[in-house]
C-alpha positions, 0 to 999 in steps of 0.5 A: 071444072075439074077433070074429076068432076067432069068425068063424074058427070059423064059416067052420071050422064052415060051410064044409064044409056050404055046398054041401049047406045052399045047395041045395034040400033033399031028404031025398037031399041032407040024407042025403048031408051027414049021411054026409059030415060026421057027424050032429053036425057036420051039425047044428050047421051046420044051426043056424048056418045058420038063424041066418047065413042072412039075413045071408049070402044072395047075397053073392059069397062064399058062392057062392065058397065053395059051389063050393070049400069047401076053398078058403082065399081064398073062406074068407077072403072068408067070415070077412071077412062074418062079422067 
């Protein structure tokens, strides 16, 4: 697979979930994910996650994307730091 592809991917996977995998977590938040995106898109998130977080914490544009999940420029800026 390509990188590009693969970080196109990601960015499709991940996006969606920032906003709840970037907040302190509580069994509210992880419920409120779980009804919002489904049981099996919220796992594999979780498990991106826990692999992409080192590499992603504090950078500019994963804030940009926890505030605007929908947002194509801050997902491009995303899909740039996992290529």
């Amino acid at each position: 697979m390509e990188r590009a592809t693969l970080a196109k991917e990601l960015t499709d996977a991940l996006a969606p979930a920032i906003p709840y995998l970037t907040q302190p977590n509580s069994v509210a938040s992880d419920e409120r994910a779980r009804s919002k995106l489904g049981a099996p898109n919220w796992n594999l998130a979780q498990t991106l996650w826990r692999s992409l977080k080192p590499y992603l914490a504090g950078k500019e544009a994963l804030a940009d994307v926890a505030v605007m999940p929908d947002d194509e420029d801050a997902r491009a800026a995303l899909r740039l730091l996992l290529d």
